[in-house]
KEKE-3310 file (N, C-alpha, C; in steps of 0.2 Angstrom, whole numbers, plus 5000, padded with zeros to 4 digits):
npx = (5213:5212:5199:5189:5178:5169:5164:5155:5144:5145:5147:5157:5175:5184:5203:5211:5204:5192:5194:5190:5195:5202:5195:5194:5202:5212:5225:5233:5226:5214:5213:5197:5193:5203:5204:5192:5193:5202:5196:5189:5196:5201:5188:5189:5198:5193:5194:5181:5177:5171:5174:5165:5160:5150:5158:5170:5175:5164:5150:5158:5164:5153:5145:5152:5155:5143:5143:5153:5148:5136:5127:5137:5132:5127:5141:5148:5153:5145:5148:5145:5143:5138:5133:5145:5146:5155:5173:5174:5164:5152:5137:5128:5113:5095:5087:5095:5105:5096:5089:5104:5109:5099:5102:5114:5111:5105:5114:5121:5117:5108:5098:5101:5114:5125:5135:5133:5139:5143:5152:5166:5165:5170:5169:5157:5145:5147:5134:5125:5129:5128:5113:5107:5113:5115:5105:5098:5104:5104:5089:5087:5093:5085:5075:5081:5089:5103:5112:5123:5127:5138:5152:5164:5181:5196:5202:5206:5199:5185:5179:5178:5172:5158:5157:5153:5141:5131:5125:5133:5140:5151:5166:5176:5192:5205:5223:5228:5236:5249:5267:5272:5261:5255:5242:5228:5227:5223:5211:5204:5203:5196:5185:5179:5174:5164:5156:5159:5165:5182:5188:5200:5207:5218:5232:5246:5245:5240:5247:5259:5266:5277:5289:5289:5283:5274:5260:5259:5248:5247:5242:5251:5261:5277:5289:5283:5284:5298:5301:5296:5301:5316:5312:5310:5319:5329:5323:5324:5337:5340:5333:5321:5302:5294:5280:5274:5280:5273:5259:5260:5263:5251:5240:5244:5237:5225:5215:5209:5195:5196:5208:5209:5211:5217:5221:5223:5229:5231:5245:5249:5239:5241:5252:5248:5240:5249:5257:5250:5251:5264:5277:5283:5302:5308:5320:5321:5307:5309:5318:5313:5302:5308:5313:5302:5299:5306:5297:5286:5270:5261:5249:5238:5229:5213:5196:5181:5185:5177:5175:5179:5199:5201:5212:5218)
npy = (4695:4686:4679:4674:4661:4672:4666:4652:4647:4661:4676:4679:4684:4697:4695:4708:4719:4734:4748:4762:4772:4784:4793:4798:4806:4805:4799:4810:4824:4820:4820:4819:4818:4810:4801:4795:4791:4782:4771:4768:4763:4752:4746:4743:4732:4723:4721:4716:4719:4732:4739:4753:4765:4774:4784:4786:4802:4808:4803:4806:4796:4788:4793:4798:4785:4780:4789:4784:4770:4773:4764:4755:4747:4731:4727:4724:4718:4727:4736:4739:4750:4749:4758:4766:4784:4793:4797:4788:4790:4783:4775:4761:4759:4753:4760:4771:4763:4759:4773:4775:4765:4768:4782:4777:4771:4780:4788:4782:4775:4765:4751:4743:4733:4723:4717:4720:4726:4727:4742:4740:4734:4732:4743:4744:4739:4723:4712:4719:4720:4707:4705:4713:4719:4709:4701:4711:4713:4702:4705:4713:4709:4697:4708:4713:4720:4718:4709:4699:4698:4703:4708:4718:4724:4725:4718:4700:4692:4699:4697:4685:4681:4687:4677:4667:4669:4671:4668:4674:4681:4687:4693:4708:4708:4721:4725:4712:4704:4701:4704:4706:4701:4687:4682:4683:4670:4657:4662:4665:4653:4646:4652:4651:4636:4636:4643:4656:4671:4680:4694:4706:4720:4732:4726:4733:4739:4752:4761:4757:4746:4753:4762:4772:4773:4772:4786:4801:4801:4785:4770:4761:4752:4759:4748:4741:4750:4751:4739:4740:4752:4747:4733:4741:4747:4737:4733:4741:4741:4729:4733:4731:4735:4736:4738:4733:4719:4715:4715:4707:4696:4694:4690:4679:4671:4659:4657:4669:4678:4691:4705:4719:4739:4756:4765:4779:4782:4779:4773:4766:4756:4749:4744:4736:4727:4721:4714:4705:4691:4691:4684:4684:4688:4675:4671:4687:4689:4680:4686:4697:4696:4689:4700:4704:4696:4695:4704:4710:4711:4710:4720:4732:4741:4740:4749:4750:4745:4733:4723:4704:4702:4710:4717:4707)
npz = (5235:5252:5260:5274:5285:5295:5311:5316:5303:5297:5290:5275:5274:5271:5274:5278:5285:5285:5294:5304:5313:5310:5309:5322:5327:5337:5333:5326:5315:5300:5282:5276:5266:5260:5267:5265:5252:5253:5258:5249:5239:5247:5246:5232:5230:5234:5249:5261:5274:5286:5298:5310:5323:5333:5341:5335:5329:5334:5327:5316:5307:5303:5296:5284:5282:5276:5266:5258:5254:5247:5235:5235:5247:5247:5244:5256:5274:5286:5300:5316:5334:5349:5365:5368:5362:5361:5364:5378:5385:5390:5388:5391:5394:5389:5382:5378:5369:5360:5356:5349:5341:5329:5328:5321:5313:5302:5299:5296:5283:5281:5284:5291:5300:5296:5308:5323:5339:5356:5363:5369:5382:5395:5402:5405:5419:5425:5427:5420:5407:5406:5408:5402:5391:5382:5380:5375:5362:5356:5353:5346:5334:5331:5327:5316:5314:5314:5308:5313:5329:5343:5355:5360:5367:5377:5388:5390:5398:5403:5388:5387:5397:5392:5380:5387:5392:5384:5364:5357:5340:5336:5342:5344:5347:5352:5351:5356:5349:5342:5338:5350:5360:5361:5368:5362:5355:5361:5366:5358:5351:5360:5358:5345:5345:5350:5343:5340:5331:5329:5326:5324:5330:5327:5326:5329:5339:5343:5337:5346:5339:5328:5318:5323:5333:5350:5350:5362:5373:5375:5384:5387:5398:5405:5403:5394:5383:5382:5375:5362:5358:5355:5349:5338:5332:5331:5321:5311:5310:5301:5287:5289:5294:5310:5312:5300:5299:5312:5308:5297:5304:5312:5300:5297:5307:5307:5318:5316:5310:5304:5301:5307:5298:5302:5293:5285:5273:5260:5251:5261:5263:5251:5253:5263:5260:5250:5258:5263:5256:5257:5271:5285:5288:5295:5305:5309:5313:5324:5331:5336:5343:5353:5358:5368:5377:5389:5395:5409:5407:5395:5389:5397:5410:5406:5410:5423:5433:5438:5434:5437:5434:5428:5419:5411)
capx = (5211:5208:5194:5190:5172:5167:5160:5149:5140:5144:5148:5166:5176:5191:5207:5211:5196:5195:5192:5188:5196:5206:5190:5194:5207:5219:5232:5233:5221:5217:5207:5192:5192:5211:5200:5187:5198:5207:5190:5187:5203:5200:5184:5190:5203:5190:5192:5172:5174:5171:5172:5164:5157:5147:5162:5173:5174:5155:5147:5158:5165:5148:5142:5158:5156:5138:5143:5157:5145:5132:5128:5140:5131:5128:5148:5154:5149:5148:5150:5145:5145:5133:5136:5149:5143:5161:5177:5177:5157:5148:5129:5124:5106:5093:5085:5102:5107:5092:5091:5109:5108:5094:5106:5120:5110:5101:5120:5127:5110:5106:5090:5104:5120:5127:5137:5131:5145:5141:5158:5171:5163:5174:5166:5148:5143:5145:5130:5120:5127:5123:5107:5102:5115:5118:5100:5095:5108:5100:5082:5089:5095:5077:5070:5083:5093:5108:5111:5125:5130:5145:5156:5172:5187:5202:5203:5202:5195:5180:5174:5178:5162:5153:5155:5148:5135:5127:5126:5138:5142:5158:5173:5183:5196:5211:5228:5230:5237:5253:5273:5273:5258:5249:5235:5222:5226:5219:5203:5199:5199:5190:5177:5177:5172:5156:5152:5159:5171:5185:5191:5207:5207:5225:5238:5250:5241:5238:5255:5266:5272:5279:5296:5289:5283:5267:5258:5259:5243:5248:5241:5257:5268:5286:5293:5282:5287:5305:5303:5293:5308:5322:5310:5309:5327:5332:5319:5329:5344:5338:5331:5312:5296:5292:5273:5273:5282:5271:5253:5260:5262:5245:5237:5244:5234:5218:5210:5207:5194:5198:5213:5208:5218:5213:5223:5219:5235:5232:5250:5249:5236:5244:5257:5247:5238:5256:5260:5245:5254:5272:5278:5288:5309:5306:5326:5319:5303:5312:5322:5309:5298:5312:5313:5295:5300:5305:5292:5280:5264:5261:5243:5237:5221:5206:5189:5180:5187:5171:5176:5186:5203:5202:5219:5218)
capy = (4696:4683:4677:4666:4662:4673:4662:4646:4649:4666:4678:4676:4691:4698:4694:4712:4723:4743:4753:4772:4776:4788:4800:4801:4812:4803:4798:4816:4826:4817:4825:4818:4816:4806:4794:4791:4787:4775:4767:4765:4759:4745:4740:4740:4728:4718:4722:4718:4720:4737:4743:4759:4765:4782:4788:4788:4805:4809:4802:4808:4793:4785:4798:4797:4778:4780:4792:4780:4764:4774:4760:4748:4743:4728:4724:4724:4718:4732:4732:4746:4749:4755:4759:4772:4788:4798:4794:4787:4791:4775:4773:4755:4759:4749:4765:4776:4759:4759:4777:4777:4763:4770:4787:4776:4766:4785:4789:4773:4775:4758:4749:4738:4731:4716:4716:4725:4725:4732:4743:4741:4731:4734:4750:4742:4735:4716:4711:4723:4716:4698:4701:4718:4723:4704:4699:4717:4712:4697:4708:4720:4705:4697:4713:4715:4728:4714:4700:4697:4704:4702:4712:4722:4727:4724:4713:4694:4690:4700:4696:4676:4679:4689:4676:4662:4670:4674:4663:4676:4678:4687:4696:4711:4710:4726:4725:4707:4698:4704:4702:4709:4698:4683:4681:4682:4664:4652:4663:4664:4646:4644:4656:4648:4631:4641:4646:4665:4672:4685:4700:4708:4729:4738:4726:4737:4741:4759:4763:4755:4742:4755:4765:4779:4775:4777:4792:4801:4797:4777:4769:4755:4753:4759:4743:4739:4755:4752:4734:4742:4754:4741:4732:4745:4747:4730:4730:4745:4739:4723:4735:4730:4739:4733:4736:4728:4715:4713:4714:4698:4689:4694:4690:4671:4667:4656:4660:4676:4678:4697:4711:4728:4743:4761:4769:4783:4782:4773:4769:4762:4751:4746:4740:4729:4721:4715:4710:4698:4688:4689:4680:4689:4685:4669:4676:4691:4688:4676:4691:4703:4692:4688:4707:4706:4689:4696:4710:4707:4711:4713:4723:4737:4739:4744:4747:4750:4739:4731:4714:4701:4699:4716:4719:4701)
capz = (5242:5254:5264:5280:5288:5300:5317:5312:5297:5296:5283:5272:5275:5269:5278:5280:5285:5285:5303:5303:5319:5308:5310:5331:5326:5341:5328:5324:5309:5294:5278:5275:5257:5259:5272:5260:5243:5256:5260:5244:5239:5251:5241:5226:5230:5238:5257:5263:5282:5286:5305:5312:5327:5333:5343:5330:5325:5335:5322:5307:5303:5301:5292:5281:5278:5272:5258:5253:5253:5243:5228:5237:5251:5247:5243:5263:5279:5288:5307:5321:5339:5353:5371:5368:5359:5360:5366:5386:5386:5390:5390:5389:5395:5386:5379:5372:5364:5355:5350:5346:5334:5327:5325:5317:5304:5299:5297:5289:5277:5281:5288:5296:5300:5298:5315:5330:5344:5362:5363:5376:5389:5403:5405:5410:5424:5424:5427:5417:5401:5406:5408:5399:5385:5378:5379:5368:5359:5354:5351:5341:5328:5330:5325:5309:5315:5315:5305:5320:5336:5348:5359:5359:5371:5378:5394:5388:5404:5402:5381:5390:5402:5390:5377:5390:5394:5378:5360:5352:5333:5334:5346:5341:5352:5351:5354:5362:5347:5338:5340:5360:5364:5359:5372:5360:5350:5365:5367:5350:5350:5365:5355:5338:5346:5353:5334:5337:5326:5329:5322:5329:5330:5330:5327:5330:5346:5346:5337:5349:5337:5324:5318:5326:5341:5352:5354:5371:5377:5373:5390:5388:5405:5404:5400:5386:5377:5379:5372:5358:5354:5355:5343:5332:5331:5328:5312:5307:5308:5296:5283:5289:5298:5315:5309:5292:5302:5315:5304:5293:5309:5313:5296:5297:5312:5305:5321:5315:5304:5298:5306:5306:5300:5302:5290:5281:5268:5251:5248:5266:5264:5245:5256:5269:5256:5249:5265:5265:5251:5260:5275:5287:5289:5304:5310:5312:5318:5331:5336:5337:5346:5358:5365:5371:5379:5396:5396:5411:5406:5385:5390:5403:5411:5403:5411:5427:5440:5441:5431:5439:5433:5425:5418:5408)
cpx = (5210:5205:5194:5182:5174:5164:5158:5144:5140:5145:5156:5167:5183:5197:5210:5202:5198:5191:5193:5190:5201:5202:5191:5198:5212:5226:5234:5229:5222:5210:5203:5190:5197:5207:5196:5189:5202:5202:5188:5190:5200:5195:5186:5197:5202:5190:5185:5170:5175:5168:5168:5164:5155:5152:5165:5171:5167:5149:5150:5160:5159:5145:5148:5156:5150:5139:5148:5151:5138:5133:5132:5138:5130:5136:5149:5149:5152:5146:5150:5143:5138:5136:5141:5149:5149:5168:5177:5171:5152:5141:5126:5118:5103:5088:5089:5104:5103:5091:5098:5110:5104:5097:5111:5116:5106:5110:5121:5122:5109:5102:5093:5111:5122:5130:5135:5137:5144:5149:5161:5167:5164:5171:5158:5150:5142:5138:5126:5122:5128:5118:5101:5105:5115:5109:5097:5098:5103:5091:5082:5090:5089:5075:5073:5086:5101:5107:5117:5128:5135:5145:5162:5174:5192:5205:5200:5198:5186:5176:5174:5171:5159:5150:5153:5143:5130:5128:5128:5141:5150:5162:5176:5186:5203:5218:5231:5235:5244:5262:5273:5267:5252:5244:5229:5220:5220:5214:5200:5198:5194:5183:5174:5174:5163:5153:5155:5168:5175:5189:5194:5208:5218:5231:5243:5249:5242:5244:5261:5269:5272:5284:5295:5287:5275:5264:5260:5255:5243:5248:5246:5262:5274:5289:5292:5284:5293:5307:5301:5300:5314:5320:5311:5316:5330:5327:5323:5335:5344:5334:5322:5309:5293:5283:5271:5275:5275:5262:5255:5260:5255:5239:5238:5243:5226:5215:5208:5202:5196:5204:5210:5213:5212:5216:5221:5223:5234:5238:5251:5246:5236:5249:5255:5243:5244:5256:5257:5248:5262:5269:5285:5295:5307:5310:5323:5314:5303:5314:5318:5304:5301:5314:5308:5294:5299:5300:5285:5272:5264:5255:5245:5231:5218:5200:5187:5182:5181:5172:5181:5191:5203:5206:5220:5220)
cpy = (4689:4682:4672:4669:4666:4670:4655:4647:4656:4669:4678:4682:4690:4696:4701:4718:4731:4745:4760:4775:4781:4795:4801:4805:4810:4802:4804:4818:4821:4821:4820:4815:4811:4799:4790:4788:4780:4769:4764:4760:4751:4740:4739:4735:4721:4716:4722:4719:4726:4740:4752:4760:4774:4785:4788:4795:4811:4809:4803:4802:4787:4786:4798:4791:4777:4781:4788:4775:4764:4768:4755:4744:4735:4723:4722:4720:4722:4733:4740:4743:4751:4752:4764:4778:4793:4796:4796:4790:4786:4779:4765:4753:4756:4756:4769:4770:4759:4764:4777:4772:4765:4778:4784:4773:4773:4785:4785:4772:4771:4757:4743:4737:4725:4711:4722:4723:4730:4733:4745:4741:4733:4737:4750:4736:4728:4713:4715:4722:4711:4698:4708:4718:4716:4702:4704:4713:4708:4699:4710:4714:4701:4700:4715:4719:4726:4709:4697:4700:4697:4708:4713:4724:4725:4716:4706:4691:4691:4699:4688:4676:4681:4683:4668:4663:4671:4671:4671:4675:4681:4692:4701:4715:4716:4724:4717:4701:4702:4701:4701:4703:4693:4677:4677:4675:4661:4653:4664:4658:4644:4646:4651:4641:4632:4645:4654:4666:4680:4688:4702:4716:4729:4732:4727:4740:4749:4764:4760:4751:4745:4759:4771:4781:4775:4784:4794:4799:4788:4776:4763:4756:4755:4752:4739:4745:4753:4744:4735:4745:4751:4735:4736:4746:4742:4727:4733:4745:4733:4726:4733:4735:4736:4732:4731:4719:4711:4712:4707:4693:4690:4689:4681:4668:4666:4658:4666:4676:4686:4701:4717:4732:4749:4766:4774:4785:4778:4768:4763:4754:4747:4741:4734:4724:4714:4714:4705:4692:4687:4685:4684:4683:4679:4671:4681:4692:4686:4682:4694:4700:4690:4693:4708:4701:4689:4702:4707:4706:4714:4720:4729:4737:4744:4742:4750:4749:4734:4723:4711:4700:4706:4719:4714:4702)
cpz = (5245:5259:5267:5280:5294:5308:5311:5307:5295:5291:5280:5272:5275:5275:5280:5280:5288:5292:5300:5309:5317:5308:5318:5331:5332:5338:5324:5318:5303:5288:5277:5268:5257:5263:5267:5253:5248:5257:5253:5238:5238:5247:5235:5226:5234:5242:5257:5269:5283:5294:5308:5319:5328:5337:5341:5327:5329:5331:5314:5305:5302:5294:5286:5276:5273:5264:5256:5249:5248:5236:5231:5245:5253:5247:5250:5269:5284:5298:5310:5328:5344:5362:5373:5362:5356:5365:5374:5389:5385:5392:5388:5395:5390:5379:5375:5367:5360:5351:5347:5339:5329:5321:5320:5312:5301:5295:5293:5282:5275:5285:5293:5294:5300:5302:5318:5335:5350:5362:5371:5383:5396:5405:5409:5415:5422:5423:5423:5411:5402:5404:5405:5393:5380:5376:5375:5363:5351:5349:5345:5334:5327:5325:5317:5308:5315:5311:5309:5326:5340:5354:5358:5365:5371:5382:5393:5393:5402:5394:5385:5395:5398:5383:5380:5393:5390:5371:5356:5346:5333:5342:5343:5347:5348:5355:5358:5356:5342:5340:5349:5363:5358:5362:5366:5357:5354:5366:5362:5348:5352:5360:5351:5340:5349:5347:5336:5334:5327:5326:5326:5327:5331:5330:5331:5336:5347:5342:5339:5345:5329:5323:5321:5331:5343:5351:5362:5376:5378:5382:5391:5395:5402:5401:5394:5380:5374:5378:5364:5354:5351:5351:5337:5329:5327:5321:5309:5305:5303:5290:5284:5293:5302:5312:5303:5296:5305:5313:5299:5297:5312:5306:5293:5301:5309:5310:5322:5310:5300:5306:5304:5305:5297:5298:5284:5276:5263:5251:5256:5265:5257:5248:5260:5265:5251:5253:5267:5259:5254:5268:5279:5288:5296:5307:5313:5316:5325:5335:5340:5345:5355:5362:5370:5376:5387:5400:5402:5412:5399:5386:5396:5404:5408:5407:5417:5435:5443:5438:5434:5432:5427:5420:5411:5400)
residu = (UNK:UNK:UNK:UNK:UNK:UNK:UNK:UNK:UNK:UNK:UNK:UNK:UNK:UNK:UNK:UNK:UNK:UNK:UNK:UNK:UNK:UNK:UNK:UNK:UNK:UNK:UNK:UNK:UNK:UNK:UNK:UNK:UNK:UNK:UNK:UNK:UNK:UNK:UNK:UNK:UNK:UNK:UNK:UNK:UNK:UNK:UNK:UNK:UNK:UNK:UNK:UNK:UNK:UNK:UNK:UNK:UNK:UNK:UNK:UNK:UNK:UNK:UNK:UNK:UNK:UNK:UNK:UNK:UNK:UNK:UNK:UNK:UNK:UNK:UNK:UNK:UNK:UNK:UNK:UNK:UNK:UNK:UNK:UNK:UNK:UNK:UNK:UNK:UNK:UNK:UNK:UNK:UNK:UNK:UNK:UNK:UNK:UNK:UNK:UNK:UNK:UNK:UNK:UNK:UNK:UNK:UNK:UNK:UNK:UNK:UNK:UNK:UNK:UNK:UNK:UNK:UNK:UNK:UNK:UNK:UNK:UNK:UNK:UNK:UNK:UNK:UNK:UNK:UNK:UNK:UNK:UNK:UNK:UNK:UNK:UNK:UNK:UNK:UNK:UNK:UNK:UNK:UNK:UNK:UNK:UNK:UNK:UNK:UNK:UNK:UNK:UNK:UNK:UNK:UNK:UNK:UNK:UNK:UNK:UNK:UNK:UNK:UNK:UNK:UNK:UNK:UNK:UNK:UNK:UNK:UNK:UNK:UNK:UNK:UNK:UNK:UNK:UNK:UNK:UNK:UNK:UNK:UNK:UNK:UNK:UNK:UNK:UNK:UNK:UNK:UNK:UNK:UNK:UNK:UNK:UNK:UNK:UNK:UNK:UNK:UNK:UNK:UNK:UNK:UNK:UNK:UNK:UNK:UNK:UNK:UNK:UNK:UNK:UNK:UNK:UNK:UNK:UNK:UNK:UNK:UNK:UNK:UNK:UNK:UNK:UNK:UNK:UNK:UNK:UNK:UNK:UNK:UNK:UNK:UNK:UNK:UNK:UNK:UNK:UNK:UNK:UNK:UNK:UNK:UNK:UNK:UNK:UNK:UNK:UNK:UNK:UNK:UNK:UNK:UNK:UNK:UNK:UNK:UNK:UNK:UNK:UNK:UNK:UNK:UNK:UNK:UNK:UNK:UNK:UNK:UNK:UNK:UNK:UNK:UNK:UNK:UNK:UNK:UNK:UNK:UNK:UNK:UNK:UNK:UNK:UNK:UNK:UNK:UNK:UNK:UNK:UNK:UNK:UNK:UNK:UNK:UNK:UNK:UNK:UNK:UNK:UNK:UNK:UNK:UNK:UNK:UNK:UNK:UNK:UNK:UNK:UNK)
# end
């Protein structure tokens, strides 16, 4: 396995790291026991970044990750959310964040986390995580209920105000850094020079860069799908996997310190760990890379509408 620092001084953390959005059941059902052999997998092959959040699932895959990490708690650095409690149900009140962390570390059967992450920002009020969610934030890792806190979303715009507003430890940014778009480099630099450290959600941005396609729900414009497919095509014809593909060019960006994958497949995740040791075709990646070229927007909007440049 290898390992980068997380921000400035921060914890050393696997280059790939395990997500549990396989408990949201969006990517269609998964059994529960197949989730947790893959979870476990991952540590025994010395994956120690370990994503969660209470809407995953509505609590199960907390409650999940717990009984994996029984006796391994100390092996991981283990990472949860507050502000969204179920999927597209925001409360970043100063009160629900605190009981809810409170609900997640009973779950996770820990007296603490060792990131905190106010989840999917966009969704609040600008100004009320300036000057209420980012300053808790801060409290809450005081009091010992964090050894670091951040922020997560979509729209690079909005983590770029929150992480100048507030002496943040880490970013986990979704979806902005892969074949189809690579936004995230420039603002992960920006970060990293501000001491915060970024973690990259969903590669593969939700499905879309895979042989089999988005979901239907996938919130991607028309033109990004069908630069998707016509990727996916021209891996197929080359004998490769747009995904496999597109997680190796992820995984050779130092400005990363870890990529997230939320797979609940063993042999899956036997495969992404070779892939941390290969090097994708440079031909093909040229190519691949070259369909999403004249695509005019990599991203879609996420949020409120209340943050400028919303869409970013």
């Amino acid at each position: 396995m290898k390992y980068r620092v997380l921000g400035r001084g921060g914890p050393k953390v696997s280059v790939i790291g395990l997500g549990t959005t396989a408990f949201m059941g969006i990517f269609g059902r998964r059994d529960p026991g197949a989730v947790a052999d893959t979870l476990r997998l991952g540590l025994d092959n010395g994956i120690n970044l370990v994503d969660t959040a209470p809407s995953y699932g509505n609590g199960f895959a907390e409650t999940m990750l717990g009984t994996v990490l029984r006796g391994r708690r100390h092996e991981v650095v283990l990472t949860t959310k507050v502000g969204c409690y179920a999927p597209e149900e925001f409360d970043f009140s100063e009160q629900r964040i605190r009981s809810g962390l409170e609900d997640s570390l009973r779950r996770l059967e820990t007296d603490h986390v060792d990131v905190l992450l106010a989840h999917d920002i966009e969704y609040a009020d600008p100004r009320h995580v300036t000057t209420v969610v980012l300053p808790l934030l801060e409290k809450l890792k005081a009091e010992g209920k964090a050894r670091a806190v951040g922020v997560s979303g979509l729209p690079l715009s909005v983590l770029d105000t929150a992480v100048g507003a507030a002496e943040l430890d880490v970013v986990l940014s979704y979806c902005r850094y892969g074949v189809h778009d690579t936004s995230l480099t420039a603002a992960a630099r920006r970060w990293r020079e501000r001491g915060t450290g970024t973690v990259l959600g969903s590669a593969v941005a939700m499905g879309l860069l895979t042989q089999a396609g988005p979901p239907r729900w996938h919130p991607a414009p028309p033109e990004l799908r069908a630069a998707a497919a016509r990727a996916a095509a021209l891996c197929a014809e080359r004998g490769a996997d747009l995904a496999t593909l597109t997680i190796q060019f992820a995984f050779a960006n130092d400005a990363l310190g870890s990529v997230l994958t939320g797979t609940a497949d063993g042999d899956h995740l036997r495969a992404m760990i070779r892939a941390l040791d290969t090097t994708p075709d440079p031909q093909l990646l040229a190519d691949v890379r070259s369909v999403f070229a004249g695509v005019a927007n990599p991203t879609w909007p996420s949020g409120n509408g209340l943050w400028p440049d919303d869409g970013s």
